[in-house]
C-alpha positions, 0 to 999 in steps of 0.5 A, a space after each residue: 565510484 559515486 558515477 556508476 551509481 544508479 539514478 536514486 530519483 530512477 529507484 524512486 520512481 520504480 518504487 512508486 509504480 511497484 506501490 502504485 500496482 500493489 495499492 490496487 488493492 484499496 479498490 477491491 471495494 468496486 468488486 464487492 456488489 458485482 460478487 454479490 450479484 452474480 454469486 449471491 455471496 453476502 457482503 462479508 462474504 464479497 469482502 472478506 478476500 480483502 480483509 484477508 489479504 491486508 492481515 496477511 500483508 502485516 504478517 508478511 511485512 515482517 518476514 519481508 523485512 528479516 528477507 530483505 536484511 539478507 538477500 537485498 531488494 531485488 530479490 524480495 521484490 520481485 518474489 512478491 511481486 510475483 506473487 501478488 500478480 499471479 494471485 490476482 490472475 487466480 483470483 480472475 479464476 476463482 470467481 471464474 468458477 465461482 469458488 469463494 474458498 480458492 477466492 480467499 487462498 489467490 486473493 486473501 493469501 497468495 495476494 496478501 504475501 505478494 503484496 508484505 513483500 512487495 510494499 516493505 522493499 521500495 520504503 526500506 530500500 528508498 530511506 538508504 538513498 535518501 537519509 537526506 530526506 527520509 519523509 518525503 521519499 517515504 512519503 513519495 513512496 506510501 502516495 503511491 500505494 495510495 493512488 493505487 485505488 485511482 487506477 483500479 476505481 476508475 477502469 474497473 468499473 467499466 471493465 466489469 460491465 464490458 468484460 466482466 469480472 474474472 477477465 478484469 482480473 485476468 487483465 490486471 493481474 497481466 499488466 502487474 506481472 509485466 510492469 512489477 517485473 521491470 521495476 523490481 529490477 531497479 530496487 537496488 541498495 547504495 553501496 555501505 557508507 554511501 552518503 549525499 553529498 554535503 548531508 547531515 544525519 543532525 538535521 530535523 527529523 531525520 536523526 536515528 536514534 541509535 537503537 536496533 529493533 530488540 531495543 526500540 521494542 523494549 520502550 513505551 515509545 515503540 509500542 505507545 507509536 505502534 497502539 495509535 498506528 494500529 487504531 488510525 489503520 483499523 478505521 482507515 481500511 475499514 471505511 476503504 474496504 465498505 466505500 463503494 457499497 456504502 456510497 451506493 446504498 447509502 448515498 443511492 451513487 451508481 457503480 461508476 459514480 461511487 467508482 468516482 468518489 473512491 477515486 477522490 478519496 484515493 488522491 486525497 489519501 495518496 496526496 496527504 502521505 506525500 505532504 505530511 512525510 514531507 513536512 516532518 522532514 521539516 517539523 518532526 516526525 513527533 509534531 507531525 502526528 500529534 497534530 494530525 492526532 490531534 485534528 482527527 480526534 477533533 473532527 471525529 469529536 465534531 461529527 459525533 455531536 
């Protein structure tokens, strides 16, 4: 039985490249002063798509998580996928024909279901092939979302120039549609009772601690972890979202260099999920956060005085 089953570094793999297209949306920032200029949409107007998009992907993770439970990954993938590339060939639309309220629908809402389902699938699906080491793989897995910024950051900004702004869209959204639907076809899960061999669930950092989610959410613990995560996330998208502008307007970058920069940011971001998912595999997960807690409380504190 254990020879047919599939490659678990190929599912890997098709979870990073369904991460690396839905993490695009980390570069909606290099669009915001194209928008404005060619509409005179204001800057909340320009970023508001974005901000509608990362609300609905959090409601749409938990649906997307109870989905998953029932009808496995595959299914749910490439519903989302789906979804999310067809929102990003509308968005190429609307700003075709300059409407910011379908605007917010393809990108903010369509976008945003896509893109709950779609990044909930391959972590969930990724930890059950490898409960051997579950930080690292989640780690691959969210680097992926990460880097998702570098491709958009780079290309798009001289696609805008050259084609404009609704065919990059379009070109975008075709791409994801074609590379999405073949991915999502490897997010398969492991047979019920599948182990690797010579694995033990009492290593470091990887033990379950035996509560369903009812249970897990009747303790401080949970919503102690879910309150410091909510925080870390609120500053991260808010800076990711406003970058670009404020590279350009700030530090006085051009479109391309502030392309570059956000480009930076996105490895270091993708990098940095790689490397610490990996190190609680050895340390805990619990250690983990209290030093990188810690750390941005420190620097934060620093850059104040």
């Amino acid at each position: 039985m254990t020879k047919n089953l599939p490659n678990r570094w190929l599912i890997a793999l098709a979870g990073v490249i369904v991460q690396l297209c839905l993490g695009t949306i980390y570069g909606w920032s290099v669009f915001t002063k194209p928008l404005m200029a060619q509409y005179g949409w204001t800057q909340t107007q320009a970023t508001l798509p974005f901000t509608i998009a990362i609300g609905v992907l959090a409601i749409a993770t938990i649906s997307g998580g109870t989905w998953l439970d029932r009808k496995g990954p595959k299914i749910v993938a490439t519903v989302g996928t789906f979804m999310f590339s067809v929102g990003v060939i509308l968005t190429g639309f609307a700003i075709q024909i300059g409407s910011l309220s379908l605007l917010y629908l393809t990108y903010g809402v369509i976008g945003g279901l896509g893109l709950g389902l779609g990044y909930i699938t391959p972590i969930a699906t990724l930890v059950k092939w490898f409960p051997d080491k579950r930080g690292l793989i989640t780690g691959i897995a969210v680097m992926g979302f990460g880097l998702g910024a570098l491709m958009m950051t780079f290309i798009a900004p001289l696609m805008i120039v050259s084609l404009g702004i609704s065919t990059t869209f379009y070109i975008f959204g075709v791409i994801f549609l074609i590379l999405l639907a073949i991915a999502s076809q490897f997010l398969v899960e492991p047979p019920k009772g599948w182990a690797p061999a010579g694995w033990s669930p009492s290593a470091v950092g990887t033990a379950d601690s035996g509560m369903n989610l009812q249970e897990a959410m009747r303790t401080k613990y949970f919503w102690l972890l879910w309150g410091m995560l909510f925080i870390n996330i609120t500053a991260g998208i808010a800076l990711i979202s406003q970058a670009s502008p404020m590279a350009q307007e700030i530090v006085g970058l051009t479109a391309a260099q502030a392309g570059i920069l956000l480009g930076i940011m996105s490895v270091f971001n993708g990098l940095g999920r790689l490397l610490w998912s990996g190190v609680s595999d050895y340390v805990g997960r619990r250690n983990v956060f209290l030093f990188l807690f810690a750390s941005q409380g420190a620097i934060t504190t620093r850059r104040a005085s």
